[in-house]
DRENDO-1510 file (C-alpha; in Angstrom, 1 decimal, always signed):
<recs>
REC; n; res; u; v; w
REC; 1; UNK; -84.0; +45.5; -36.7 .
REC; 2; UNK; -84.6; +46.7; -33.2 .
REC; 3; UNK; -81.4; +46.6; -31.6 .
REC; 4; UNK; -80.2; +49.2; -29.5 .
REC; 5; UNK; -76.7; +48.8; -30.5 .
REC; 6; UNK; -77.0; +48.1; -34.2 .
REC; 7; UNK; -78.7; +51.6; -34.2 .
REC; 8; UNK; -75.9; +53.0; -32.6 .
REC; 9; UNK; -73.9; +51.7; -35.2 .
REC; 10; UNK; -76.0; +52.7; -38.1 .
REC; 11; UNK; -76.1; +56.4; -36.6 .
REC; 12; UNK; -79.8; +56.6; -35.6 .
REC; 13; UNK; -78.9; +57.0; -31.7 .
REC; 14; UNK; -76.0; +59.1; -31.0 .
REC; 15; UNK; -73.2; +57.6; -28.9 .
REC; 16; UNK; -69.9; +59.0; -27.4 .
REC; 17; UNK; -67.7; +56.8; -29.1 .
REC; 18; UNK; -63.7; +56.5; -28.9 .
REC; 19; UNK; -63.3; +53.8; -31.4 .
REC; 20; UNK; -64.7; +53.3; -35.3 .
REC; 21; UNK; -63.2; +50.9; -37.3 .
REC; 22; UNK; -64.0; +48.8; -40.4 .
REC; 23; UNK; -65.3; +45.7; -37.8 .
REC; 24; UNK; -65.6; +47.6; -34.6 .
REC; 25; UNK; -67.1; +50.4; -33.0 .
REC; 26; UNK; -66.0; +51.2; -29.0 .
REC; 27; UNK; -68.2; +53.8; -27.2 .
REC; 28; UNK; -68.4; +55.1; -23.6 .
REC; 29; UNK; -71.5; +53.4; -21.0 .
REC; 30; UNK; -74.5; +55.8; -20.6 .
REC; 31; UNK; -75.0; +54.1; -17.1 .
REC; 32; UNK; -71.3; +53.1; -16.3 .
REC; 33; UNK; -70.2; +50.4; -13.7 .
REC; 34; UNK; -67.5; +53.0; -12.8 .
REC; 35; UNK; -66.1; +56.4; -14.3 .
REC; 36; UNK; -64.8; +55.4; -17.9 .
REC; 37; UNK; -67.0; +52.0; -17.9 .
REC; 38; UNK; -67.3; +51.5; -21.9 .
REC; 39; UNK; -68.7; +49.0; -24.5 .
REC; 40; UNK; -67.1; +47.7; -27.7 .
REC; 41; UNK; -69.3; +46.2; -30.0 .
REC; 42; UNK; -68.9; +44.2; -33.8 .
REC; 43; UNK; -70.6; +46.4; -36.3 .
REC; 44; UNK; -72.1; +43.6; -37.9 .
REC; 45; UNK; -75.2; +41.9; -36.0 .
REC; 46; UNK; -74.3; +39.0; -33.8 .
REC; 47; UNK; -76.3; +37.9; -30.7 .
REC; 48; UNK; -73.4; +36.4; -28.8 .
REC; 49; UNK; -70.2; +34.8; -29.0 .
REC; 50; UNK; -71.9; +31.5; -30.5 .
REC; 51; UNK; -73.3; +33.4; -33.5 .
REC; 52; UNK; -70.3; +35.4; -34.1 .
REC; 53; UNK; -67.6; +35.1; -37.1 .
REC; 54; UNK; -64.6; +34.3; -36.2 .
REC; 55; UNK; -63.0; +37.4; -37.8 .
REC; 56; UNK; -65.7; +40.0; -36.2 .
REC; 57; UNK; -64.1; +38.3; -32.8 .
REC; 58; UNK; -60.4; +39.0; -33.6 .
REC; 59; UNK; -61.3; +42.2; -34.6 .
REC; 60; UNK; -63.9; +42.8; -31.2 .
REC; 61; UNK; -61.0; +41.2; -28.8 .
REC; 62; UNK; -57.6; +43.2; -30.1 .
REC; 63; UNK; -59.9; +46.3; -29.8 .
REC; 64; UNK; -60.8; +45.4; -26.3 .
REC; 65; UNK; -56.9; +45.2; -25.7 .
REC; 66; UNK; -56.8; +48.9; -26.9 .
REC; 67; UNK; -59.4; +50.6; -25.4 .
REC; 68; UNK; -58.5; +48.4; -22.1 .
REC; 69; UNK; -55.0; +49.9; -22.3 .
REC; 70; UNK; -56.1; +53.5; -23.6 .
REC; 71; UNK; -58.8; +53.7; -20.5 .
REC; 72; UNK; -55.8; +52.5; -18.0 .
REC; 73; UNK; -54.0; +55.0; -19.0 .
REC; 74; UNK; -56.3; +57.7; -19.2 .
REC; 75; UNK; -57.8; +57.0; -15.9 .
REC; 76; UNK; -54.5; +56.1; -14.4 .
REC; 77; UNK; -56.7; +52.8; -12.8 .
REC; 78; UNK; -55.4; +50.2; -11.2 .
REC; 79; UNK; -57.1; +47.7; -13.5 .
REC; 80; UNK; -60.0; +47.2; -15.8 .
REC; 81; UNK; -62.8; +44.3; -15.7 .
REC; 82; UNK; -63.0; +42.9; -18.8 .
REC; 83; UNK; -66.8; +41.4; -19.0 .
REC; 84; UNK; -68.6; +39.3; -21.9 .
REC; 85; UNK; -71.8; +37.5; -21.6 .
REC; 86; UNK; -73.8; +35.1; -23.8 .
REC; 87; UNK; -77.5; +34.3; -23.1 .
REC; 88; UNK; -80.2; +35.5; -20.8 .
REC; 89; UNK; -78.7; +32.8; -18.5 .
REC; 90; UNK; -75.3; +34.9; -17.8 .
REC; 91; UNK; -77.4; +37.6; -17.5 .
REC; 92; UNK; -77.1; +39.0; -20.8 .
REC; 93; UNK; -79.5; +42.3; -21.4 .
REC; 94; UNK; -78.8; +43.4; -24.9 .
REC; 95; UNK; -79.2; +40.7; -27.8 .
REC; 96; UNK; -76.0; +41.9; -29.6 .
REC; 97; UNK; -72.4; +40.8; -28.7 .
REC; 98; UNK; -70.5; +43.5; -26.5 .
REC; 99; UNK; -67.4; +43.7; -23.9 .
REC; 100; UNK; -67.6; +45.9; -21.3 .
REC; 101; UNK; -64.6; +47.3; -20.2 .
REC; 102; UNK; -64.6; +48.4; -16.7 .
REC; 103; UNK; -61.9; +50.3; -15.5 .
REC; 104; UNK; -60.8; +49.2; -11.5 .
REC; 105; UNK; -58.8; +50.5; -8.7 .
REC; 106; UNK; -57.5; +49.1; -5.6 .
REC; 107; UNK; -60.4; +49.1; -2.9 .
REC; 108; UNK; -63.0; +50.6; -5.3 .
REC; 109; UNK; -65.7; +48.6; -3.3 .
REC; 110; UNK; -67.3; +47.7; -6.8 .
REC; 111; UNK; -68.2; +44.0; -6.5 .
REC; 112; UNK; -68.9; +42.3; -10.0 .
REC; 113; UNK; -68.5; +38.7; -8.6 .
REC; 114; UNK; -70.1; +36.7; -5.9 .
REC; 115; UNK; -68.5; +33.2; -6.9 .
REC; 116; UNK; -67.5; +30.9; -4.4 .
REC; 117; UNK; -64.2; +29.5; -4.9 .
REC; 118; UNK; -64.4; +25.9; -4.1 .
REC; 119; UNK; -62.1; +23.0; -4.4 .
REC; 120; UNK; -63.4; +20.6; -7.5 .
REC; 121; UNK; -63.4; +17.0; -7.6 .
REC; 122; UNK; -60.4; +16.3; -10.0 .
REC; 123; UNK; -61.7; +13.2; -11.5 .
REC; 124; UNK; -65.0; +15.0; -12.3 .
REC; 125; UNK; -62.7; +18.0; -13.4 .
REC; 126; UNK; -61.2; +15.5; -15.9 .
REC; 127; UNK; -64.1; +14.2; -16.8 .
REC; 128; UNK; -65.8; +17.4; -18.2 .
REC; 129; UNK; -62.6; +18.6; -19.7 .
REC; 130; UNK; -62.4; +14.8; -21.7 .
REC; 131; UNK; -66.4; +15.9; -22.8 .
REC; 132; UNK; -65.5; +19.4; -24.4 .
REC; 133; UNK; -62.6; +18.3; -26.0 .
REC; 134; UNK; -64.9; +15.9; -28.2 .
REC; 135; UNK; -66.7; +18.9; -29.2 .
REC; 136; UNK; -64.3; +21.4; -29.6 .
REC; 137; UNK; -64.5; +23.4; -32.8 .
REC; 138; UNK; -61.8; +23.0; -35.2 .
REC; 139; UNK; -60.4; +26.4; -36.5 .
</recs>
């Protein structure tokens, strides 16, 4: 397989890591956002959050708590951008599920967002909220 971060996980690149557990590993960004900018990743293969098991998620999403709260601490940030994306359509780079975690401070100037909050029509709202509830996944 060619994927960066399954060779991470398999040892052939090195990574700084802070995390390795059974289902996760958690390693530091080698071209961060912001100082302490990391990644945690599933160890087994899994392009996105479509393709993932259920368990691999749990175990990806109460590390993310962790490091999110260990790098808060560490850094003594304000906050932490907690970013996932599926699909080159979000903009997704690597073909392996990941988190970044992103640690933030008050008037860091780092802009992740250029979304335009804009009133919705309700009934439209309603509408598509009616639609994914016919195809919502049971669990």
């Amino acid at each position: 397989m060619d994927c960066i971060f399954c060779k991470i996980i398999s040892g052939d690149i090195p990574a700084i890591k802070v995390l390795d557990e059974e289902r996760v590993i958690a390693f530091m960004d080698i071209n961060p956002s912001a100082k302490g900018h990391l990644l945690v990743v599933p160890k087994r293969h899994a392009e996105n959050i479509f393709e993932i098991e259920k368990d691999d998620l749990s175990a990806v999403f109460h590390a993310v708590k962790r490091c999110a709260m260990a790098i808060k601490e560490a850094l003594n940030a304000d906050g932490a951008t907690v970013l996932q994306l599926n699909g080159k359509a979000s903009d997704q780079v690597i073909p392996h599920l990941h988190v970044h975690i992103i640690p933030r401070w008050n008037n860091d100037g780092l802009s992740i967002s250029t979304w335009e909050m804009k009133p919705g029509n309700m009934e439209e709202v309603q509408a598509l909220a009616d639609q994914v509830k016919k195809y919502m996944p049971a669990y």
